[in-house]
Every structure is written in C-alpha cells, then in structure tokens.
DOBALO-718226 format. One record per residue (C-alpha): residue number from 0; residue in three letters; x, y, z. Coordinates in pm, 1 decimal. Layout:
N
(r NUM; ALA; (X; Y; Z)),
...
END
This chain:
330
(r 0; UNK; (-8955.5; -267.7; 13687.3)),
(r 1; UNK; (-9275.1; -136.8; 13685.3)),
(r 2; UNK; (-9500.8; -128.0; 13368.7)),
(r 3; UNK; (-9601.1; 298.1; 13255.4)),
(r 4; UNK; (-9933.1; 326.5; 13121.2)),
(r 5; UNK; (-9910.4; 586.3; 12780.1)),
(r 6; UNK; (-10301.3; 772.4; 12707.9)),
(r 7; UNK; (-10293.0; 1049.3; 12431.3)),
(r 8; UNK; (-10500.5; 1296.6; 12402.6)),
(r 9; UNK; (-10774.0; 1111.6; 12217.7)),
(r 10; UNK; (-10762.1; 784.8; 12493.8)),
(r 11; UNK; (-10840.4; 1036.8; 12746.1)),
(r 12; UNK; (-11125.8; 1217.8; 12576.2)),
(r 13; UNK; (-11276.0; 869.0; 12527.2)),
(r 14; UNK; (-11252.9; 775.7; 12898.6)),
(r 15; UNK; (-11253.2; 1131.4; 13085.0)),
(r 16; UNK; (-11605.1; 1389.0; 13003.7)),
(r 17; UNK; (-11709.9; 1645.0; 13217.1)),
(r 18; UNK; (-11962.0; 1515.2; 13362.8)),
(r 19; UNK; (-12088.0; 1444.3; 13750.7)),
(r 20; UNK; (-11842.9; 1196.4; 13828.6)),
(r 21; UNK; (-11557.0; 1403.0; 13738.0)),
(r 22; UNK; (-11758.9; 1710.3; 13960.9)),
(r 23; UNK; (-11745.6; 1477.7; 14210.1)),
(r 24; UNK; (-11360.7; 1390.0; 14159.1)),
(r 25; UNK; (-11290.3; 1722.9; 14256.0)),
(r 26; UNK; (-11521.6; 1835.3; 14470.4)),
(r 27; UNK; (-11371.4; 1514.0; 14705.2)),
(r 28; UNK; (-11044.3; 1678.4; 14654.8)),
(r 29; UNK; (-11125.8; 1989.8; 14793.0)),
(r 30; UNK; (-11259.9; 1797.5; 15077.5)),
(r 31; UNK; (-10938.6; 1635.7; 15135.7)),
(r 32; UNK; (-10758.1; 1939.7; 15130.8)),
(r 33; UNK; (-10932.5; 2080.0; 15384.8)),
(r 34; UNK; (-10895.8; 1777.8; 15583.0)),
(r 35; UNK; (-10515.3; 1816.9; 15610.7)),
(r 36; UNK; (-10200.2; 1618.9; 15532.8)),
(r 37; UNK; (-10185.4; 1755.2; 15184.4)),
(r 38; UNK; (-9831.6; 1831.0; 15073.7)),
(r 39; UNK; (-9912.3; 2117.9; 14748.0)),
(r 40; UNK; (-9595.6; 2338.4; 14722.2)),
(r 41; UNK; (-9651.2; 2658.5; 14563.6)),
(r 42; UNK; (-9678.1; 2683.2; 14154.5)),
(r 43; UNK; (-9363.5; 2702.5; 13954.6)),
(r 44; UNK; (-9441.9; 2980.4; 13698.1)),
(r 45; UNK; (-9307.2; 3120.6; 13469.0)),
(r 46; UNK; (-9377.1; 3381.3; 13195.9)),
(r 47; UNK; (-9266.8; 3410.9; 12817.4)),
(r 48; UNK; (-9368.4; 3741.5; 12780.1)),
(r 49; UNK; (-9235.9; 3767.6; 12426.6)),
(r 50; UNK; (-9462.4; 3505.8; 12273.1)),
(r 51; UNK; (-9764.6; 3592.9; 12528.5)),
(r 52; UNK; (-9694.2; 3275.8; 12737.3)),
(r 53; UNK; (-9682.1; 3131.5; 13051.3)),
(r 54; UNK; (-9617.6; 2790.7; 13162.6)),
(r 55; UNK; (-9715.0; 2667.9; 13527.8)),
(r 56; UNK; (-9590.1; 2343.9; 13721.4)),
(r 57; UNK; (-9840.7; 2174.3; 14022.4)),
(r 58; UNK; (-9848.1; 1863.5; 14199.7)),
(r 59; UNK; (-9987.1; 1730.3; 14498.7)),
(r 60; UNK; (-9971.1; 1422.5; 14731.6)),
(r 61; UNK; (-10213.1; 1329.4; 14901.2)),
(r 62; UNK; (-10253.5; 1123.2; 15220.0)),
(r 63; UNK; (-10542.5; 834.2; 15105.6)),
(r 64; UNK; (-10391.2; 807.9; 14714.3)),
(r 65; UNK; (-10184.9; 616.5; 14632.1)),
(r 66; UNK; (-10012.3; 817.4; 14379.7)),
(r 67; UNK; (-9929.5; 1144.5; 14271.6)),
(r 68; UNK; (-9915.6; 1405.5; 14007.7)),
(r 69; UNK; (-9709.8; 1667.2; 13843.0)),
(r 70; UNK; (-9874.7; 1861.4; 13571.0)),
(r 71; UNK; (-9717.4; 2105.2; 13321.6)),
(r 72; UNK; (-9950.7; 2283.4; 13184.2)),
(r 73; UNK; (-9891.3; 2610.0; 12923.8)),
(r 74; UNK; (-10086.8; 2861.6; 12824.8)),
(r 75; UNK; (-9968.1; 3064.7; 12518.4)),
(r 76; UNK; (-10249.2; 3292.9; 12411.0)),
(r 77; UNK; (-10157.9; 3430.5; 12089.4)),
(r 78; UNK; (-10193.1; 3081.0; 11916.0)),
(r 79; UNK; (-10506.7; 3077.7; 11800.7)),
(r 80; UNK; (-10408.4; 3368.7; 11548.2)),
(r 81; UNK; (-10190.9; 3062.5; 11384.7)),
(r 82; UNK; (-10501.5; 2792.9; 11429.3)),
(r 83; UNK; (-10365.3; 2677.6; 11768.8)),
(r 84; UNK; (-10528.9; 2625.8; 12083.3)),
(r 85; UNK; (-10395.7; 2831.4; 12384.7)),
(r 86; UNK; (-10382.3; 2552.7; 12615.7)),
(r 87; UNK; (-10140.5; 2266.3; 12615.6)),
(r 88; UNK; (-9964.8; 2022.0; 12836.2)),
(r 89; UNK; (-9948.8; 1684.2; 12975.8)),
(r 90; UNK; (-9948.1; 1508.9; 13326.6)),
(r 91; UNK; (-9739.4; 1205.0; 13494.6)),
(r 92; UNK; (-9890.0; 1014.1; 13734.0)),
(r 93; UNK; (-9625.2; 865.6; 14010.2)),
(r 94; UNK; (-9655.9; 620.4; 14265.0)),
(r 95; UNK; (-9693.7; 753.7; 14626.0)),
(r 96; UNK; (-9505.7; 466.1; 14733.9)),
(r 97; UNK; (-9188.9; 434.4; 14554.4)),
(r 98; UNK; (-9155.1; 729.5; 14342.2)),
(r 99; UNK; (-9174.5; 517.8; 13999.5)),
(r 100; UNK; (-9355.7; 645.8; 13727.8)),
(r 101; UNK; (-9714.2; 496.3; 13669.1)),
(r 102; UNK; (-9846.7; 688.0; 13397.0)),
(r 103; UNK; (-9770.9; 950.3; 13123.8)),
(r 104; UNK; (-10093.9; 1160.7; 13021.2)),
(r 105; UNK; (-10027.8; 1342.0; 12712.6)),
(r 106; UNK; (-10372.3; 1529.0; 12721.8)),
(r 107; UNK; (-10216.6; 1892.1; 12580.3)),
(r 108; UNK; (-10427.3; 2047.3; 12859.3)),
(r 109; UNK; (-10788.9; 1856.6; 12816.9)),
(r 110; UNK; (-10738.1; 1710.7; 13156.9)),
(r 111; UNK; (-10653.0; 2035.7; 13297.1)),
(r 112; UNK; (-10926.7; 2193.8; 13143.4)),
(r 113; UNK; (-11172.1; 1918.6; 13221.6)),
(r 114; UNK; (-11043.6; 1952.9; 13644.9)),
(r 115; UNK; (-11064.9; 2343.3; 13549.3)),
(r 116; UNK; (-11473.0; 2328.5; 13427.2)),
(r 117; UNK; (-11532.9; 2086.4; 13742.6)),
(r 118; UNK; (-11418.5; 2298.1; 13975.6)),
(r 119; UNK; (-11611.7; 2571.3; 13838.3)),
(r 120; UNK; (-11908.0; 2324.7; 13933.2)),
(r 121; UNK; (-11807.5; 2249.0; 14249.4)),
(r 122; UNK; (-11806.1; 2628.1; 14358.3)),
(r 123; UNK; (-12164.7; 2687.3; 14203.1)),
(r 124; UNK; (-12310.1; 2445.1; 14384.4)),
(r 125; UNK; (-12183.2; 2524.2; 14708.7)),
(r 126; UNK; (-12222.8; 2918.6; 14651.8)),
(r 127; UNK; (-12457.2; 2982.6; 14345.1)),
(r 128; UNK; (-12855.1; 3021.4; 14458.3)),
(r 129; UNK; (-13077.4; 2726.3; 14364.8)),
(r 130; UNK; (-13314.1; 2917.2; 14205.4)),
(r 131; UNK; (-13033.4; 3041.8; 13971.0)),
(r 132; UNK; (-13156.1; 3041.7; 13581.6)),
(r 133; UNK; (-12973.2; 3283.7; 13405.8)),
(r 134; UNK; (-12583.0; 3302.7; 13342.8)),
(r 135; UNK; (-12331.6; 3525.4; 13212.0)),
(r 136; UNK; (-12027.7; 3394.9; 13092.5)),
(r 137; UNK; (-11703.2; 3626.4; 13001.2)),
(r 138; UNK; (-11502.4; 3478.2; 12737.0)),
(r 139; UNK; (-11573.4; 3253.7; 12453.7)),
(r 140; UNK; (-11293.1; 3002.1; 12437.9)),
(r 141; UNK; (-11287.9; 2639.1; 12511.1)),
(r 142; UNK; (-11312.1; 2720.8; 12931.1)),
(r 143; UNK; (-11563.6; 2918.3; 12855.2)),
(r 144; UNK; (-11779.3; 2677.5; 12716.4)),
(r 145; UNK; (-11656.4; 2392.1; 12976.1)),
(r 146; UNK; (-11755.3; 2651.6; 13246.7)),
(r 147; UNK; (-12123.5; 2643.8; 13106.2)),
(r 148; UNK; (-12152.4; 2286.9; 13070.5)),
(r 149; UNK; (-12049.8; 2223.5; 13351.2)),
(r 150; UNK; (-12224.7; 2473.1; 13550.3)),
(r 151; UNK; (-12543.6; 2326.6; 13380.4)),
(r 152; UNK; (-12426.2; 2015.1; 13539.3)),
(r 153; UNK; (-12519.5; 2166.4; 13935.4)),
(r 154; UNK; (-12799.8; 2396.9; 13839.4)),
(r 155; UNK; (-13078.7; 2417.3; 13618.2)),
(r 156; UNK; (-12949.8; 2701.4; 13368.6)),
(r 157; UNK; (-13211.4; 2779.6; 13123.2)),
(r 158; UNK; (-13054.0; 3088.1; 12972.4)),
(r 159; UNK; (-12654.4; 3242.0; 12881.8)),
(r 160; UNK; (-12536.4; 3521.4; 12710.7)),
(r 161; UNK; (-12180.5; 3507.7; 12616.6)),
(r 162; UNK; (-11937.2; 3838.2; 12602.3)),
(r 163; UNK; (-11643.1; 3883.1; 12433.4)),
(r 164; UNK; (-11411.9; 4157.4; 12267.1)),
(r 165; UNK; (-11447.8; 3987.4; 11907.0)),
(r 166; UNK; (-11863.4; 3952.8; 11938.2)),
(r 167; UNK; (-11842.3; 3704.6; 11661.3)),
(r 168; UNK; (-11656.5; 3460.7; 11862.8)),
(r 169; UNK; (-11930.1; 3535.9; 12162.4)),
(r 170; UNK; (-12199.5; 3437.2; 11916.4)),
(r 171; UNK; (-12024.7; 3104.8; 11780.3)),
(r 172; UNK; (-12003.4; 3005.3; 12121.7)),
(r 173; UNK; (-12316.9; 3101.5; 12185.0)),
(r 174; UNK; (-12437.5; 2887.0; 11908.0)),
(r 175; UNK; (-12263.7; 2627.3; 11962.8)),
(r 176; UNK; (-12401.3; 2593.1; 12346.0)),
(r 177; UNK; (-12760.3; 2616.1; 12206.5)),
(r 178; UNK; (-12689.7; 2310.7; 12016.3)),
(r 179; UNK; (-12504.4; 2144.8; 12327.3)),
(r 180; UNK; (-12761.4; 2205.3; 12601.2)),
(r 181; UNK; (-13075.1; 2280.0; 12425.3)),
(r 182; UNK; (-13092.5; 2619.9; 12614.4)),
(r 183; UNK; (-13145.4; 3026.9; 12528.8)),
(r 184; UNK; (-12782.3; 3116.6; 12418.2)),
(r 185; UNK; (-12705.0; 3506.1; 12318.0)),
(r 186; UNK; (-12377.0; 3699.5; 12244.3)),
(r 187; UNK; (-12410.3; 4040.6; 12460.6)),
(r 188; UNK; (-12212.4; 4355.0; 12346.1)),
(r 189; UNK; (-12237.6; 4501.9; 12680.2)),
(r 190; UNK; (-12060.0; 4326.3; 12915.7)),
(r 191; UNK; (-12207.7; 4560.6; 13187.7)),
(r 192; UNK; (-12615.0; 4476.3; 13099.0)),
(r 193; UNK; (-12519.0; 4104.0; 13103.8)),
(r 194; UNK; (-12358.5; 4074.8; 13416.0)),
(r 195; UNK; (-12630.6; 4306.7; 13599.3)),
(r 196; UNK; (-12933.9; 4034.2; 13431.0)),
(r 197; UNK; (-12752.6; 3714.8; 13514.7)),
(r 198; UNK; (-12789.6; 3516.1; 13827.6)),
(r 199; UNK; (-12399.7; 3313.1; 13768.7)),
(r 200; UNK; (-12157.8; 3478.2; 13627.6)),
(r 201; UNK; (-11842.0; 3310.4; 13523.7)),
(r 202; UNK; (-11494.5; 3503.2; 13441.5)),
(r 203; UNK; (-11265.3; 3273.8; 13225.3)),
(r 204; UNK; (-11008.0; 3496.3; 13012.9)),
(r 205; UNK; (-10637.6; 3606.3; 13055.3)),
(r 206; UNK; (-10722.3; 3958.8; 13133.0)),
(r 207; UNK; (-10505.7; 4199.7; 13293.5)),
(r 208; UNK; (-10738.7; 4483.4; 13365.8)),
(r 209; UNK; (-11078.7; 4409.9; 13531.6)),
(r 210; UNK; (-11383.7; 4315.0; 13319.4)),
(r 211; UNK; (-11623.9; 4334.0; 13614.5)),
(r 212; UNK; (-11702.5; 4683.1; 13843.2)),
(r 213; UNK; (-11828.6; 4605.4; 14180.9)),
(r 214; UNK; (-12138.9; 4852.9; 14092.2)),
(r 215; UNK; (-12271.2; 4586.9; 13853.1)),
(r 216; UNK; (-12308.1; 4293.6; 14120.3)),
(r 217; UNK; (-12609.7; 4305.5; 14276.6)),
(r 218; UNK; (-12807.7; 4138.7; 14550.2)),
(r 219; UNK; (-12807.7; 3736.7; 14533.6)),
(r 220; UNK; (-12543.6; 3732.5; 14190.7)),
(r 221; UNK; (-12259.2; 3477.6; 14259.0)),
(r 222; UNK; (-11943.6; 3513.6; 14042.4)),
(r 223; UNK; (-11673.3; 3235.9; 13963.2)),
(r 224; UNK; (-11358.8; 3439.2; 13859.8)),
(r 225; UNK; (-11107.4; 3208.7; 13714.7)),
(r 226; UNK; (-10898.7; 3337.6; 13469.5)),
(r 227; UNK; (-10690.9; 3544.9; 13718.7)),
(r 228; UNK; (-10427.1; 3301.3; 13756.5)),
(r 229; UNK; (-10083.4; 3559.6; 13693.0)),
(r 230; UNK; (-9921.0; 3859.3; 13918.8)),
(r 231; UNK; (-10042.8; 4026.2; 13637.6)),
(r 232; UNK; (-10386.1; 3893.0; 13558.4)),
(r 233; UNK; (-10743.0; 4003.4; 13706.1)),
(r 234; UNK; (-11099.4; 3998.4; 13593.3)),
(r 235; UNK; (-11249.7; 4194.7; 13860.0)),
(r 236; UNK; (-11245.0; 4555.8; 13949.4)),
(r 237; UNK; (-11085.5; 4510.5; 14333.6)),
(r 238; UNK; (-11394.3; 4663.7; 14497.4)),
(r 239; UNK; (-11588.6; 4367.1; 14398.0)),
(r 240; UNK; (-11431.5; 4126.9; 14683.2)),
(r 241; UNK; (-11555.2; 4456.1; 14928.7)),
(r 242; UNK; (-11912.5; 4417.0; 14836.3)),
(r 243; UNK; (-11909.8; 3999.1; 14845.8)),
(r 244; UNK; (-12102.2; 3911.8; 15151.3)),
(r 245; UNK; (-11884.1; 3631.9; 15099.8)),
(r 246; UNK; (-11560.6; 3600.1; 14923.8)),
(r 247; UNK; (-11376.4; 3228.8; 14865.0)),
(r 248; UNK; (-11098.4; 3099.7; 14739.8)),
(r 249; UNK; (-10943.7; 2782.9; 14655.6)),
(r 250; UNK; (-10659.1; 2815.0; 14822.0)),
(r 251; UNK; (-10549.3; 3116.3; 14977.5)),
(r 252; UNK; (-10195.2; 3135.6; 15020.8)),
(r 253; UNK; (-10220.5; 3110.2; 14587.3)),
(r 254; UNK; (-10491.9; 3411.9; 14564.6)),
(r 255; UNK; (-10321.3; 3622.5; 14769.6)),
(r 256; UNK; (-10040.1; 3606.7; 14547.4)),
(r 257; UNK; (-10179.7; 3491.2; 14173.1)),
(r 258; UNK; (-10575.0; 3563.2; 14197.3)),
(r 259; UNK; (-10816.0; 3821.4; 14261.3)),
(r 260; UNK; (-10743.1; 3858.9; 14672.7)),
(r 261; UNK; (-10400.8; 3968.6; 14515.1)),
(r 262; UNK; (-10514.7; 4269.3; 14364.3)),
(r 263; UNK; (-10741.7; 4343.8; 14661.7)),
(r 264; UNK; (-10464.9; 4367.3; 14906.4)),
(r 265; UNK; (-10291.0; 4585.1; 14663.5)),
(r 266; UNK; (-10517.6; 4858.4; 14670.7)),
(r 267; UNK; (-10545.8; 4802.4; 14984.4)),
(r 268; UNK; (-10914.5; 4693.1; 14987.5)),
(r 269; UNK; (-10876.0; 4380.9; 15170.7)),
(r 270; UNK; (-10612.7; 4350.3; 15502.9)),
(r 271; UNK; (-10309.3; 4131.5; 15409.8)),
(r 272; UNK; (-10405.5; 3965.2; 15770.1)),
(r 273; UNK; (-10783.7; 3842.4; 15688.5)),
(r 274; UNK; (-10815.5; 3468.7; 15666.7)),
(r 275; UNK; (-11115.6; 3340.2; 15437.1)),
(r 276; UNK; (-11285.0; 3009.5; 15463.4)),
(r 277; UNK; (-11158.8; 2854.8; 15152.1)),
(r 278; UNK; (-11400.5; 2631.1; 14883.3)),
(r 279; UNK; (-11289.8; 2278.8; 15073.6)),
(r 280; UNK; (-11369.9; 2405.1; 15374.5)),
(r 281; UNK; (-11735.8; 2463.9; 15282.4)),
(r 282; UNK; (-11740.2; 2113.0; 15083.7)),
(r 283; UNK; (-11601.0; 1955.2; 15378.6)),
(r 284; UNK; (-11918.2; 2110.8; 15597.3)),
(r 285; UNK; (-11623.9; 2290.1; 15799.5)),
(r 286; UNK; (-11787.6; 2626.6; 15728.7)),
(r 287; UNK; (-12064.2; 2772.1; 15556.0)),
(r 288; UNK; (-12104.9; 2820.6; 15184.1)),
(r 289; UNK; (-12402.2; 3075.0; 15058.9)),
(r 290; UNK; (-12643.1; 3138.3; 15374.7)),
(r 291; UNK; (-12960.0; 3322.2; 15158.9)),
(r 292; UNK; (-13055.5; 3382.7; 14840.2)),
(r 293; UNK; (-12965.6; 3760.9; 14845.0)),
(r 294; UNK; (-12591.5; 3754.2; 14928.0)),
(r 295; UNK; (-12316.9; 3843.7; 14685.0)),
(r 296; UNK; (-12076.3; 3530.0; 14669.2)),
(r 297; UNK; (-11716.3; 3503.9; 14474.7)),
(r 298; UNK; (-11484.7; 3242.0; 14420.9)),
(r 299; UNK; (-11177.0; 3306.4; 14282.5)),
(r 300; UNK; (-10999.9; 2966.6; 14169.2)),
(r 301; UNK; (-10667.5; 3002.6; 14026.6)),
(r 302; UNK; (-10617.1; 2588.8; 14024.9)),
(r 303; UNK; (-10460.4; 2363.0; 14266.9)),
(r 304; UNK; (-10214.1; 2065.4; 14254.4)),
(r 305; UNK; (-10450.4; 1871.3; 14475.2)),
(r 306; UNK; (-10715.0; 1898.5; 14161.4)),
(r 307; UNK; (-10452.1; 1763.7; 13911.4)),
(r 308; UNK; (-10348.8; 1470.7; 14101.4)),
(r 309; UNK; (-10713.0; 1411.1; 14132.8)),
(r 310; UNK; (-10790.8; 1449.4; 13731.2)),
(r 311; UNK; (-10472.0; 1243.6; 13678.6)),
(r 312; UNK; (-10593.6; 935.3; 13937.9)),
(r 313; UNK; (-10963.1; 956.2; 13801.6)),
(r 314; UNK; (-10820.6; 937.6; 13440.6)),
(r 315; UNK; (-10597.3; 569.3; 13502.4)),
(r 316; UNK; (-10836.8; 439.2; 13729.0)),
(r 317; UNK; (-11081.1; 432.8; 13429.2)),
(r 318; UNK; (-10827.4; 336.9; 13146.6)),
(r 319; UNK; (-10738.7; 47.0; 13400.0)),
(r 320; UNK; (-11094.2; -27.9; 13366.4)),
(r 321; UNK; (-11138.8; 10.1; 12990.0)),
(r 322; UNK; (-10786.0; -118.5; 12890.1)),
(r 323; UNK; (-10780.3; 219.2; 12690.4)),
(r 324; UNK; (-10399.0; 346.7; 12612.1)),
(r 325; UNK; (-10046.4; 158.1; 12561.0)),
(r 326; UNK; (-9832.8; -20.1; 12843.5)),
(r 327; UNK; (-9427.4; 24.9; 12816.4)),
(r 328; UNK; (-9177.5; -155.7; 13024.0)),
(r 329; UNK; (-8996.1; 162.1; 13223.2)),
END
C-alpha cells in the first residue's frame, strides 16, 4: 500500500509563502481551466447559521496532474470574539490514478488562504493598470492583508489605506503592512473617499449588504471583490457590474449563483443569458483582459476547486523536495 505524506500547519508555512511561484501556481491553473477537460463539480455548502458559519467542500481533477484534491474549508466568523481565527480546514491530496490517498494537509485554511491571496494576484495583473500606485483594501483580517501582499507582488503599490467597521483593527493592519512592505499604510474612516482615491481596490469580508456604490468607481479603478462567496453574501452595490467596462469572473456558473453576478441578475441588472470571458480565459490569451488605462474592470472570485488541487500539488511537490512532514503506511 501506498505510503500518505502528513504536513501540519507549521510544515506547510515553512515550505508554502505567497510569493511569485505560488502566483504562478495558480495563475497556470486558471489557464488549464480554460483549456478544458477539467472535471470541478459545483461547491458543497453549507451554512451554520446559528454559530455564523459556513463550511464549503471543492475539488478538482485535472487532465496533466497527476493527482487530485478535496478541500474542506470553514469559515466561522464570530471566532475571533473567543481569540480564534475565522478560517479553518485541511486538504487531501489523492492520486489521479488509483484513487489512494497521497497526502493529508492539515493547514486549518493557510493553504486556502495562501491559493485565495494568489488569485487575487493573478486577476491584478491581468486587469489592474500598470501604472497602478495606490490601493484600497476593505477589511482588515488575515485575507486582507494576504490580498495586499500579494497584490504588491504584480504591481508596484506604493500606498494603502485600509477600511474597516472597528477602525482600530484597520489601523493595526495598516501598521502592520507598513512594517511588511515598507510602504504608506493608513486606516480610512470613509470607506467612500478611499475607494474614489485608490487605483486597486480589493473587497475581502463576509458582508451581506454592499460596501461599494457604483457612483464611487471611476474611470481606470479595477476592483477584486472576493468575499462574496454565499447566496447571501455581496460587497458590491449591483450597479457596479453595469458600469465595469469589463466584468470577470472566475468561474461563472459559481458567480451566477454564490458571487457578485448573483446579485446582479437579481435585480435584474445583468441578463441571466450573458456569457462573460472568465479570468482563465484572459490568462490563457483566449480573450482580452484590461484594453486601456481608463476602463472600469471587476473580478469577482468566489474560489475554485481547480485552485485547491493546485495549492495542494504545489505544497507536496515541495515537501517531496525538502523531506518536510511525516510518512504513514495507509
């Protein structure tokens, strides 16, 4: 029988960062995705709505790999008020070819989050102007600071204010990035001023009303909404897909149901029928990403299994290589 490679949390923050390989990672996945073959079922959700949680199932297989994931990943938001983080999880890694487990990833979410920031990435530099400098990032928890870095990782960022509701936690985070990145970090306490002075801005909470009105966006802005990944969730007031020059998502047939093109079609604001180029598309040169500096872009990710397979092959490929974690007999 095969042998199971076991990484904890703390193997996989030795091995995995965010950095550009791990951009790169997924950005190929979104390539392959568009390339075809993939089999990504839809998400298996579901909510706890009397602790304020939700826990969400994905998985992927794709044609080229030789093995696959299937990541459950939770996100129970009230647990910081007891000193928890929100996000938890883990991820097993099977082999393509015989269904046997190869791995067990027990990351509590850090690979998820890590896939999460480098997606954010992948859409800026496909859709955020070059000349970008300035960025305005909504929320201040741990995604919200992976967004940063990692958007930092694709263009040169030189300044960020951070908005939350508790302002404190916008300025810790905004301390906390100065140190990080050497940059000009602020806490805003109007979202609306922010948004209308930043070239980027990233979206990264579990709201359920929109943060964002369309009237704020503005000629060459680009926006990476992220957080709306729930019926029930949404960052952006729906208008704002309207004014996009162009809107993209990671996957469609999930927005339309879990992201911001959901609440779009709802009001009604966007026809249940139009197709968008999605974000592999444009990595994959199949269609264009930003084409000048003065359009409005979105991209609304609300994760793919394709991404998490990714994460999970990137993350063994490298303990293979650094003989970090524990091997069991299955």
């Amino acid at each position: 029988m095969p042998e199971i490679r076991i990484l904890t949390e703390v193997d996989l923050r030795e091995i995995v960062k965010l950095d550009i390989e791990a951009v790169d990672c997924v950005e190929r996945a979104f390539s392959l995705l568009a390339a075809g073959g993939v089999e990504m079922p839809p998400i298996l959700s579901m909510l706890i709505p009397a602790f304020h949680g939700e826990v969400d199932v994905k998985t992927a297989y794709v044609p080229g790999i030789d093995s696959y994931a299937i990541k459950m990943a939770s996100g129970f938001f009230d647990n910081p008020k007891q000193g928890l983080p929100s996000a938890s999880g883990l991820m097993v890694l099977f082999s393509a070819r015989t269904g046997f487990v190869e791995a067990l990833l027990l990351d509590n979410g850090y690979l998820t989050d890590i896939r999460t920031a480098a997606a954010g990435a992948v859409a800026a530099k496909h859709l955020a102007p070059e000349t970008a400098r300035t960025a305005c990032i909504v929320g201040a928890g741990a995604q919200a600071k992976l967004q940063l870095q990692a958007l930092c990782l694709v263009r040169s960022i030189e300044k960020v204010s951070f908005w939350a509701r508790d302002i404190s936690k916008a300025q810790s985070a905004a301390d906390e990035m100065a140190d990080v990145l050497g940059i000009q970090a602020s806490s805003a306490s109007q979202l609306e001023q922010a948004v209308r002075e930043a070239d980027v801005i990233v979206t990264t909470t579990p709201s359920a009303e929109p943060l964002i009105n369309a009237d704020w966006l503005r000629p060459g802005h680009h926006v990476t909404a992220m957080g709306s990944d729930q019926e029930h969730k949404l960052e952006l007031e729906p208008a704002c897909l309207a004014a996009a020059d162009l809107y993209v998502p990671d996957r469609q047939s999930q927005t339309a149901i879990l992201g911001e093109l959901h609440h779009a079609i709802a009001a009604g604001i966007i026809d249940n029928n139009r197709r968008f180029d999605e974000l592999g598309d444009i990595v994959a040169g199949k269609a264009k990403g930003r084409g000048d500096a003065k359009q409005i872009t979105i991209c609304d990710l609300t994760g793919t299994g394709i991404q998490d397979t990714a994460i999970a092959t990137f993350a063994r490929q490298r303990a293979e290589a650094s003989g970090a974690g524990t091997q069991i007999e299955s």
